[in-house]
C-alpha positions as CSV (number, residue, x, y, z in Angstrom):
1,X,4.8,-15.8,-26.9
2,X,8.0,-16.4,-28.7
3,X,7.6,-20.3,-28.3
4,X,4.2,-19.5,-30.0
5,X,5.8,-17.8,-32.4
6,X,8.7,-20.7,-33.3
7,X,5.9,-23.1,-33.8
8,X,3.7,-20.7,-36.1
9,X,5.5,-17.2,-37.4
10,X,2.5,-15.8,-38.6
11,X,0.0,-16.6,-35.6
12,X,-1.6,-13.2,-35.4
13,X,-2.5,-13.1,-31.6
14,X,1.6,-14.2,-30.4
15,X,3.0,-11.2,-32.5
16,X,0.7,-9.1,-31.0
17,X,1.2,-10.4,-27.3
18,X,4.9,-10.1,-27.7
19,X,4.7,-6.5,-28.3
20,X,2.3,-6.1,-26.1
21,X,4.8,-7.8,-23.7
22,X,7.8,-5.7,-24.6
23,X,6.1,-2.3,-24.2
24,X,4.0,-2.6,-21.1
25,X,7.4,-3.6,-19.7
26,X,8.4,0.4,-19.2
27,X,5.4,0.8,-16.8
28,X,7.4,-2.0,-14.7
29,X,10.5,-0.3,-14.9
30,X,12.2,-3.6,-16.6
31,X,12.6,-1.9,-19.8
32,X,13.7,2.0,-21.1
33,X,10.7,3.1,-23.5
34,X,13.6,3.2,-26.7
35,X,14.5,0.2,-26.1
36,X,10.8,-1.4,-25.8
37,X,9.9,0.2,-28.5
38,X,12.6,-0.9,-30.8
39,X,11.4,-4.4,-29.9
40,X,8.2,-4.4,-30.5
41,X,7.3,-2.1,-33.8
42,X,8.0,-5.7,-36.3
43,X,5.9,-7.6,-33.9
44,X,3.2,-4.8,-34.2
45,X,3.3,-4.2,-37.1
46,X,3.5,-7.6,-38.5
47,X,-0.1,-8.3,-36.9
48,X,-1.8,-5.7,-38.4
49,X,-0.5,-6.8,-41.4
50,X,-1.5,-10.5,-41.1
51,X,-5.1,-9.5,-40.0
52,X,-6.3,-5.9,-40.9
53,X,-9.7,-6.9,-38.9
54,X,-7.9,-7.9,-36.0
55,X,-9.2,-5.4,-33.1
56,X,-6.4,-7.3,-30.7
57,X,-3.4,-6.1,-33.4
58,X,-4.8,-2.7,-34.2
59,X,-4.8,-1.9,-29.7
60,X,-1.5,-3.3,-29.9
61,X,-0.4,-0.8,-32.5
62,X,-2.3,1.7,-30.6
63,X,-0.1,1.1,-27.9
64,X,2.7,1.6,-29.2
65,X,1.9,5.0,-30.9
66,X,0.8,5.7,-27.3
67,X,4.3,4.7,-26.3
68,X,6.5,7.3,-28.7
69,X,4.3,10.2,-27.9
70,X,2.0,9.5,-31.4
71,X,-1.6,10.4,-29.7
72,X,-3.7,11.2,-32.8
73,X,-2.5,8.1,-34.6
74,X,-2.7,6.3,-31.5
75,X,-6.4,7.6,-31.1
76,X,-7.1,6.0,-34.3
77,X,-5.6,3.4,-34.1
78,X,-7.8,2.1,-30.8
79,X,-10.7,3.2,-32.1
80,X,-10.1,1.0,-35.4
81,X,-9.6,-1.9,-32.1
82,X,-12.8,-0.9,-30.5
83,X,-14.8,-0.6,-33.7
84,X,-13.3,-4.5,-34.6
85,X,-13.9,-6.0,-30.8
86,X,-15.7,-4.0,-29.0
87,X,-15.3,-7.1,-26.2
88,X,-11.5,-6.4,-26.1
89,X,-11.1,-4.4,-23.0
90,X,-7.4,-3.6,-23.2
91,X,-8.3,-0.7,-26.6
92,X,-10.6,1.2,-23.9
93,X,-8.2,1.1,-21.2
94,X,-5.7,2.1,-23.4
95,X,-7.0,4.6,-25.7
96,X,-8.0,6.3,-21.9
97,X,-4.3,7.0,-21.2
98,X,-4.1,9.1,-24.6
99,X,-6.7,11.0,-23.3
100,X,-5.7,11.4,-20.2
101,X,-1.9,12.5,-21.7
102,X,-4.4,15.0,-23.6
103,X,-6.3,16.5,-20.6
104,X,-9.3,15.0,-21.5
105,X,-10.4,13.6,-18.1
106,X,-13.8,13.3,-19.2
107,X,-12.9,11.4,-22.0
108,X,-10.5,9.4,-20.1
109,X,-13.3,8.1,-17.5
110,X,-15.8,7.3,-20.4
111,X,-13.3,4.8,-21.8
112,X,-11.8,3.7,-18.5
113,X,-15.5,2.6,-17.4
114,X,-16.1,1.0,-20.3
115,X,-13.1,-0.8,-19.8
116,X,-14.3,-2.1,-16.2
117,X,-17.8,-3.4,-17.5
118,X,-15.6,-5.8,-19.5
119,X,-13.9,-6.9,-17.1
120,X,-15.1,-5.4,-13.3
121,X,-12.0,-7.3,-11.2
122,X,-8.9,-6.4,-13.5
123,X,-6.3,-4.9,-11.5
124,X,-5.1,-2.9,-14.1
125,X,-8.0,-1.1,-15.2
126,X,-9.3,-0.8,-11.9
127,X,-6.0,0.8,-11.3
128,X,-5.5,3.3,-13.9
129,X,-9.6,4.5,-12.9
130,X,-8.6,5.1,-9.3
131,X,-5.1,7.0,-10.2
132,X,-7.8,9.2,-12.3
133,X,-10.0,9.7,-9.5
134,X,-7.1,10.2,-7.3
135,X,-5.5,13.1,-9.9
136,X,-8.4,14.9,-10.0
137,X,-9.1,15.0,-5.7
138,X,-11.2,12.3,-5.2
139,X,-9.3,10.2,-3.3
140,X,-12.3,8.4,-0.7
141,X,-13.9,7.2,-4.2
142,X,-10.4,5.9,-5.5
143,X,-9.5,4.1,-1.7
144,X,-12.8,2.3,-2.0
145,X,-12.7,1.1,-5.8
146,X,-8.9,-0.2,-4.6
147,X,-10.2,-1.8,-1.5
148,X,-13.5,-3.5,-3.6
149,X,-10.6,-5.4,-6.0
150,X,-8.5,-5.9,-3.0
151,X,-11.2,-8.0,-0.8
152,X,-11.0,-10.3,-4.2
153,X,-7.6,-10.5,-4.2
154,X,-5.5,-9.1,-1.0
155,X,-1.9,-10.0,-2.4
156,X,-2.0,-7.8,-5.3
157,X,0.7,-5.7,-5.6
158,X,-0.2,-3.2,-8.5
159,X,-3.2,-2.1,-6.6
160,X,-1.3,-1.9,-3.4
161,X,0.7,0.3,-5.0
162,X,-1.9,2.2,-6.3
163,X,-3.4,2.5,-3.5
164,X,-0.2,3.6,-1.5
165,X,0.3,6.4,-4.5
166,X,-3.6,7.4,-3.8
167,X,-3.3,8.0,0.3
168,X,-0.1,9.3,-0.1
169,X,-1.4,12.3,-2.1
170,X,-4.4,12.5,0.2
171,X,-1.9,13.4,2.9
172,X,-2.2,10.2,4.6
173,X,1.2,9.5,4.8
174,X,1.1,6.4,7.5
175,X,-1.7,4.5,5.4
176,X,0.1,5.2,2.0
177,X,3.7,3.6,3.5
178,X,2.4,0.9,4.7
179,X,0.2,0.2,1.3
180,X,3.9,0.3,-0.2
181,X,5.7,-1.6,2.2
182,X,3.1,-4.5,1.6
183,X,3.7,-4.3,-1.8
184,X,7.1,-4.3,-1.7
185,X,7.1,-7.0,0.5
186,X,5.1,-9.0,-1.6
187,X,8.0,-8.6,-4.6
188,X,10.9,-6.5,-3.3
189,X,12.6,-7.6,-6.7
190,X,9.8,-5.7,-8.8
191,X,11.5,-2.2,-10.3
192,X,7.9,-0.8,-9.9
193,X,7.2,-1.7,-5.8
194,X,10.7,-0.6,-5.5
195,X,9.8,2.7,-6.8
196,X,6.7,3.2,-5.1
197,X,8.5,2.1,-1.7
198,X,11.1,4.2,-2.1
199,X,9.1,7.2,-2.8
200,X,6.9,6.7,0.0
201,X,9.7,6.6,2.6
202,X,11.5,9.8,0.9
203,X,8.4,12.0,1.4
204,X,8.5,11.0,4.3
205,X,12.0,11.9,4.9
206,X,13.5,8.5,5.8
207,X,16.7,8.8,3.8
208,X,18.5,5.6,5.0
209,X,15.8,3.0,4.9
210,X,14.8,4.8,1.1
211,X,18.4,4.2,0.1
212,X,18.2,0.6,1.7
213,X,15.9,-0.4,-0.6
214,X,16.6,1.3,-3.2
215,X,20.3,-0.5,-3.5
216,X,19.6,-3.7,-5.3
217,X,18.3,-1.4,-8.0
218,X,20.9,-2.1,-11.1
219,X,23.6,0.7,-11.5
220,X,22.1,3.1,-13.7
221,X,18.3,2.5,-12.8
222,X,16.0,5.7,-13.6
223,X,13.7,4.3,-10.9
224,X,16.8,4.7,-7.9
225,X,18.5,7.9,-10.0
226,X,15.1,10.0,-9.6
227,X,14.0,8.7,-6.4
228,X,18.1,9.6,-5.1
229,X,17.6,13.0,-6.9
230,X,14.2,13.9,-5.1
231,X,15.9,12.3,-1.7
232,X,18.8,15.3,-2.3
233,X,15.9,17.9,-2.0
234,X,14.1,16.8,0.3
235,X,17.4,17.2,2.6
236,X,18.1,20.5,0.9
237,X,20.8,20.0,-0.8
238,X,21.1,22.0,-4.3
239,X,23.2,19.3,-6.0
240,X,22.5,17.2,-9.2
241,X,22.2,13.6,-8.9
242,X,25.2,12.1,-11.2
243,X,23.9,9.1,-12.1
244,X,20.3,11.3,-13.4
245,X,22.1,13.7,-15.3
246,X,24.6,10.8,-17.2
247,X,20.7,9.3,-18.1
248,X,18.9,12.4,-19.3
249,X,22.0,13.4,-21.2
250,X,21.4,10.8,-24.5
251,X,17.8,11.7,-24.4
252,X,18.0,15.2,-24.6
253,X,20.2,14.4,-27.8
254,X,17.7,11.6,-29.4
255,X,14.1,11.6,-27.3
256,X,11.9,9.3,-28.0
257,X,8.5,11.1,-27.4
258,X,8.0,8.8,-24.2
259,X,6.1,10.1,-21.6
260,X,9.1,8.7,-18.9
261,X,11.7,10.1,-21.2
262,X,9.9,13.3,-20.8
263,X,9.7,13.2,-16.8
264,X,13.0,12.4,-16.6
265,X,14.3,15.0,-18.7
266,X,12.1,17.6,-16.7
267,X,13.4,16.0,-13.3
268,X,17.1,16.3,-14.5
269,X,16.5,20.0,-15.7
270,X,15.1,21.2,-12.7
271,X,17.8,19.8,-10.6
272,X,20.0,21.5,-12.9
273,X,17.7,24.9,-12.2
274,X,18.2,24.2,-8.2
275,X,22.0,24.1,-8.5
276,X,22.4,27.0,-10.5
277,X,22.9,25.5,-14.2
278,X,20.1,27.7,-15.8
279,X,22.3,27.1,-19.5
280,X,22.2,23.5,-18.9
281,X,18.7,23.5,-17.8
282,X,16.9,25.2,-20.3
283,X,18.9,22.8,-22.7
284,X,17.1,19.7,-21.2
285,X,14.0,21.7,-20.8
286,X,13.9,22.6,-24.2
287,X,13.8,19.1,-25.6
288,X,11.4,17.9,-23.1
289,X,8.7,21.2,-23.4
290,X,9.0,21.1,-27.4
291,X,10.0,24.2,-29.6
292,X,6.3,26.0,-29.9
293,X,5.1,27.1,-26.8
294,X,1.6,27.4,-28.9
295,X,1.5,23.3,-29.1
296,X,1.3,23.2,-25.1
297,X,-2.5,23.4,-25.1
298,X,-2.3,20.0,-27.2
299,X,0.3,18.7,-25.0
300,X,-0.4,18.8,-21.4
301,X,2.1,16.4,-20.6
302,X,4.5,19.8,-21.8
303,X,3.3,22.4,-18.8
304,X,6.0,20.3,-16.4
305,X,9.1,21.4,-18.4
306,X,7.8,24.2,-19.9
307,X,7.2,25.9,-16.3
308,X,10.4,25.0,-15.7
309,X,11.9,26.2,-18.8
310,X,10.1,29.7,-18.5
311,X,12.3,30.0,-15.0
312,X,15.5,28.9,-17.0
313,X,15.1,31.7,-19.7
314,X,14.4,34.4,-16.7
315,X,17.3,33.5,-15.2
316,X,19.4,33.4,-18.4
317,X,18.1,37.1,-19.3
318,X,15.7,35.8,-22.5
319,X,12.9,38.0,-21.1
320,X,11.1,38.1,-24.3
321,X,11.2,34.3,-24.9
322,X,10.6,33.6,-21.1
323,X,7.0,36.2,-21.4
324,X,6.1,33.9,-24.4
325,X,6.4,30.2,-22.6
326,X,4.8,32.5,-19.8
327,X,1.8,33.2,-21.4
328,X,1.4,29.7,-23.2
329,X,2.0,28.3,-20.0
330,X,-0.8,29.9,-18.1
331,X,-3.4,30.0,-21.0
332,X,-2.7,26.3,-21.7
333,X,-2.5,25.9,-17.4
334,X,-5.7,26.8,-17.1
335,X,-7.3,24.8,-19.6
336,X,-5.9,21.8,-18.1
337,X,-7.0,22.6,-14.4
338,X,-10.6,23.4,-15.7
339,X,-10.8,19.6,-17.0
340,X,-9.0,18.2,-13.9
341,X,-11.7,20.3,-11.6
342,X,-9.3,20.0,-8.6
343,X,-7.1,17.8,-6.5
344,X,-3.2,18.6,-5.0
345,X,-1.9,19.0,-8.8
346,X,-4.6,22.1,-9.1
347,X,-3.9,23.7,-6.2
348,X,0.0,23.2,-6.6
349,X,-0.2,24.5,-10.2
350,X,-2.4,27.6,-9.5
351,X,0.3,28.7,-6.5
352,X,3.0,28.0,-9.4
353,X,1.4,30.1,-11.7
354,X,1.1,33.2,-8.9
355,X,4.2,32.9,-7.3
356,X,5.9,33.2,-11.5
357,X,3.8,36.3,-12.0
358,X,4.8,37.3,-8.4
359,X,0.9,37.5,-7.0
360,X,2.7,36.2,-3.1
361,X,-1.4,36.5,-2.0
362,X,-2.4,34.4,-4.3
363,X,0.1,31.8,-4.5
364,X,0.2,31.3,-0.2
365,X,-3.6,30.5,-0.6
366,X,-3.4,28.0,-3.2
367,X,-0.6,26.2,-1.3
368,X,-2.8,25.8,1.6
369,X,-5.2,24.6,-0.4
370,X,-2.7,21.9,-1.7
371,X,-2.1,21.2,2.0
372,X,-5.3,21.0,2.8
373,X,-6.2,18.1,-0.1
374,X,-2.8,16.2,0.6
375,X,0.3,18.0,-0.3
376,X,3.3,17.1,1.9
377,X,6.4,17.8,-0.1
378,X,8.0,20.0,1.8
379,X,11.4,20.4,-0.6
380,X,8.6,22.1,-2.8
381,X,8.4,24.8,-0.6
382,X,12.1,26.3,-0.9
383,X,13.3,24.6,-3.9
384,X,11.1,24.2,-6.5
385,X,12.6,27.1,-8.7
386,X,8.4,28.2,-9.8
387,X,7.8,29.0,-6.1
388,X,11.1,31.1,-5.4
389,X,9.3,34.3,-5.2
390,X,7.4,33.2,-2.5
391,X,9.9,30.7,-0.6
392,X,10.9,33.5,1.6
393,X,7.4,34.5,2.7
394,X,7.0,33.8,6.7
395,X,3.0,32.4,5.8
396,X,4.9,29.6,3.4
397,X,7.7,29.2,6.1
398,X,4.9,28.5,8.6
399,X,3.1,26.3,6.2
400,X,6.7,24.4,5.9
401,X,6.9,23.8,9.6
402,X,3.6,22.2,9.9
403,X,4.4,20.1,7.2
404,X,7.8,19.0,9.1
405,X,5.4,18.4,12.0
406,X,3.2,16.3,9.6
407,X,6.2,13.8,8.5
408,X,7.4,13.3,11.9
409,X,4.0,12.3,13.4
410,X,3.8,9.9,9.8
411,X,7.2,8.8,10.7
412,X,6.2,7.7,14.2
413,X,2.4,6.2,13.3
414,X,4.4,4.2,10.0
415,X,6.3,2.4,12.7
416,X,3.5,0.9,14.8
């Protein structure tokens, strides 16, 4: 694109490749979302500007309103694509992942089908559609979309990783490491296998191997600094990953409105939680939540670190302020599951939401639902600072030790 671009400046289509380039970079891990961003707004914006009836440049400046957190305008701006080309099938695929940021699963399908009739083999957009099947519990239907693409073209890696991501949260732990593995093998220099492999072999609790290849991440990666932190958990520890917190520290200062800022701020917050810091928890949690706990039912992507943020201002004494991000964390909860219909992020949120209002009943039946659809996190269970009213209960200690016996039968099939 950019030797496009020496030979004609104004060629509409290389501006808006290059930006395209530069911002689908984050999902790879090769670029932070500021710094992608920065990049490609004059590219962006310059093709719009060249051709206002290009439905190419208008997805592209969707994208990157999707990219800083701007969802309405980023809406608008792919419909303005789809309206322009309705043959472009990168404005449907994209303008799905506003809706799904927005809980609108529904939505999110329509568009993501549409996407596919455009174009039935793309990896991508087969992708994305089986993540979305996989989110909402229907993992068989995701594993055979994958596996359709896959007959086409076996040495994929996206959709091996995909497909590692969707058996993994199934519960089937041997078929989802060894989806990873052959991805990583297939590029072990790839930030994104990386990531995926290293995540697989942490849940299943194989520390050195995860940190093996993990280490030719560069210093400072947030791919190896979240995957360590997680690693520190799952061994019990109550410590905060250095290298995580020196990353969420700038962001919590300046965020971007990035979806990855936002996880990593809500990953470095709780870790902070764990080990005690609730001041410097809620501080991170605050920035990645928002300031009006009445915008969460606009904001899905907020109920992570807002959850979090409600534990912070318990444990800091703000009971009034904690009973309002309470209350606009369950209304706005329950809107979301009711559009995801179910899957191991329902069950895990509904046992979240008991265990904070201290319903033990409650919360012990939704996490064995969870286990029953897949979950096998078994950090969660003791750590995770929304289920500490029930950690000590002997029916979620039981449910931990089947889960222990879970990862070591995993551990021994993922070897074969």
């Amino acid at each position: 694109f950019e030797q496009s671009l020496e030979a004609s400046p104004d060629f509409v289509r290389a501006n808006a490749g290059l930006a395209d380039t530069y911002l689908l970079q984050v999902d790879y891990g090769m670029l932070e979302p500021n710094q992608a961003a920065q990049l490609a707004e004059p590219y962006a914006v310059k093709a719009v500007t060249l051709d206002p009836q290009s439905g190419e440049a208008w997805a592209t400046l969707g994208l990157l309103r999707v990219s800083v957190g701007q969802l309405d305008a980023a809406r608008r701006s792919l419909e303005q694509a789809i309206e322009l080309d309705p043959r472009y099938e990168m404005a449907p695929m994209w303008l799905a992942s506003v809706y799904g940021r927005q809980g609108k699963f529904d939505e999110q399908r329509r568009v993501l089908e549409q996407a596919l009739a455009l174009n039935p083999l793309e990896p991508v957009i087969n992708g994305n559609l089986a993540q979305l099947l996989a989110a909402t519990g229907r993992h068989d239907e995701a594993v055979a979309l994958l596996e359709r693409v896959l007959a086409v073209t076996p040495d994929d890696d996206l959709l091996l990783r995909t497909l590692a991501t969707t058996e993994l949260q199934a519960g089937r732990l041997d078929r989802g490491v060894r989806a990873a593995a052959r991805a990583h093998a297939i590029d072990a220099s790839a930030p994104a296998n990386v990531e995926v492999y290293g995540d697989a072999l942490v849940l299943l609790e194989e520390f050195v191997l995860a940190e093996r290849v993990l280490a030719p991440l560069p210093p400072g990666s947030r791919v190896a600094a979240s995957a360590r932190q997680v690693a520190r958990f799952a061994r019990g520890e109550r410590t905060l990953e250095p290298t995580l917190d020196a990353l969420a520290d700038p962001l919590s200062r300046a965020p971007s409105g990035s979806e990855d800022d936002r996880e990593l701020l809500s990953l470095a917050g709780a870790a902070r939680l764990v080990a005690g810091d609730a001041p410097g928890a809620a501080r991170l949690l605050g920035v990645a939540a928002g300031t009006d706990p009445d915008a969460i039912g606009e904001d899905p992507g907020a109920l992570e670190p807002a959850s979090l943020l409600v534990v912070a201002l318990e444990r800091l004494g703000e009971a009034e302020l904690a009973a309002k991000w309470r209350a606009a964390v369950e209304g706005a909860g329950q809107q979301w599951i009711a559009a995801a219909g179910g899957g191991v992020n329902v069950d895990m949120a509904r046992a979240m939401f008991a265990s904070m209002r201290g319903d033990a009943d409650a919360a012990v039946k939704a996490l064995e639902a969870a286990y029953a659809a897949g979950f096998r996190e078994r950090w969660r269970l003791s750590l995770d600072p929304r289920l500490a009213r029930v950690a000590d209960d002997p029916r979620v200690r039981a449910l931990g030790r089947r889960i222990t016996d879970d990862l070591l039968e995993a551990r021994r099939a993922s070897r074969k």
